[in-house]
Structures are given as structure tokens and as C-alpha cells.
N, C-alpha and C positions, 0 to 999 in steps of 0.2 A: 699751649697756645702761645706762637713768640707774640710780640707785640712791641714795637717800635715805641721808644723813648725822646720828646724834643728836647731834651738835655744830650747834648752831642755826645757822649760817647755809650751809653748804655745800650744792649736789647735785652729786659726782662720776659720773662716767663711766666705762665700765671697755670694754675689747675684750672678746667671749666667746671663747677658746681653744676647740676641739674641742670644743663644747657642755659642757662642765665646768669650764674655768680663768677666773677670771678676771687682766686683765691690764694694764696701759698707763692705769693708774688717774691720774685728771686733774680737775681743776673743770670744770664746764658750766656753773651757774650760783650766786650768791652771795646767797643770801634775809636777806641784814641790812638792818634791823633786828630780822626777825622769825626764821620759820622754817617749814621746809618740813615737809608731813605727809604724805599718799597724791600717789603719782604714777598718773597713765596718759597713755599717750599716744593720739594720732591719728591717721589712716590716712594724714597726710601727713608725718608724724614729728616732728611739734611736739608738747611734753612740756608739762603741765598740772599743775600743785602746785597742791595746796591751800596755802594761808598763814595764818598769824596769826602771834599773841603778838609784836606786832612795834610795836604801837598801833592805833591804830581804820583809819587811812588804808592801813594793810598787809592787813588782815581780807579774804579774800577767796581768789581763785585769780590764779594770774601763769601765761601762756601762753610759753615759750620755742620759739623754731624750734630744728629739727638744730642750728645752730651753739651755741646757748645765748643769743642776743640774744633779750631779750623782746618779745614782740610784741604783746601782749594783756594786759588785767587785768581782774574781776569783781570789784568790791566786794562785800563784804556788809555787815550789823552787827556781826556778830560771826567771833571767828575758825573758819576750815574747817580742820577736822580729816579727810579724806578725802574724796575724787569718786569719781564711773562716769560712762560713757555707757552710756544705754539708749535703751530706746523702740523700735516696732519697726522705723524708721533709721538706730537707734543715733548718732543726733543732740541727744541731748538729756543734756543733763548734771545730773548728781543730784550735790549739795554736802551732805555732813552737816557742819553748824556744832555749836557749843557746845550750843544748843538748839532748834536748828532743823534742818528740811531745808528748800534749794531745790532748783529745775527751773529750766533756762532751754535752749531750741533756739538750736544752735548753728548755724556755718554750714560744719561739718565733720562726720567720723563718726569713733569713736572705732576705735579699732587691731584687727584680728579676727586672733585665734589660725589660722595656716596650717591 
């Protein structure tokens, strides 16, 4: 289970215990110089943060696989304060920035509740 850090640059990771504990709390991945905002993932278990406040070249979303290596990056202008996938193949990623929203079609779908 990732789980977002308000110490700007960590996202930890935690086991879930019996659906209520959590446990074996550990780094996944290190968002410096910026920091991380909304997470979600995708149906293949690669975790999507939004990024900023890190400088212009950070602004954007970082794609980590399961393991935490990143694999992908979205620039934007400005910094993204949270995503979704939507759409109705739930392919398509919605960024709310500072003052904007984007769209962009991905080449995955995002994660559906069992």
C-alpha cells in the first residue's frame, strides 16, 4: 500500500495486516528535489504521483513500477497537485495543476476497486 509522506521528498510503503494494521513501513521511492501529492495506481501496479515544487523540470507526474524504479515522467508547466484515470477505459489521466487541468491517454488503465 504506497502511502504519501508530508516530508517533501519520501513515498513509503507499508504491508496491510488483517485489512486494518499497517506494517513493515519502508521507502519506495525519493521525490527530491520536489515532492509528492495524489497517488494512484494502475492495473499493472505501477504507482503515479503527481510532482512539483521541486523547480520547473520536477512539475509534472513520475510513474514508479512495484519495485519503486521509475519508469515514466509527464511534464507539465506547472506543479500537479493530484491525478485520476478516467474515461470510459479508464485510460486517460486527468492532472489538476496549480491552474490548470490536463488530459492525456495513456497506454494502461488505472487500478479498479475488487
Amino acid at each position: 500500500m504506497p502511502m504519501e509522506s508530508h516530508d517533501p521528498h519520501p513515498i513509503r510503503v507499508y504491508d496491510v495486516e488483517s485489512g486494518t494494521r499497517l506494517r513493515n513501513g519502508r521507502l519506495f521511492a525519493n521525490m527530491a528535489p520536489g515532492t509528492s501529492d495524489g497517488i494512484r495506481c494502475d492495473q499493472d501496479g505501477n504507482v503515479w504521483s503527481a510532482a512539483g515544487w521541486g523547480g520547473a523540470e520536477f512539475n509534472g507526474v513520475r510513474v514508479f513500477a512495484p519495485d519503486g524504479t521509475l519508469i515514466g515522467k509527464i511534464h507539465l508547466p506547472e506543479p500537479c497537485a493530484n491525478l485520476c484515470f478516467g474515461g470510459a477505459r479508464k485510460n486517460r489521466l486527468f492532472m489538476a495543476a496549480s491552474q490548470s487541468l490536463y488530459a492525456v491517454y495513456v497506454g494502461t488503465q488505472g487500478a479498479q476497486a475488487p
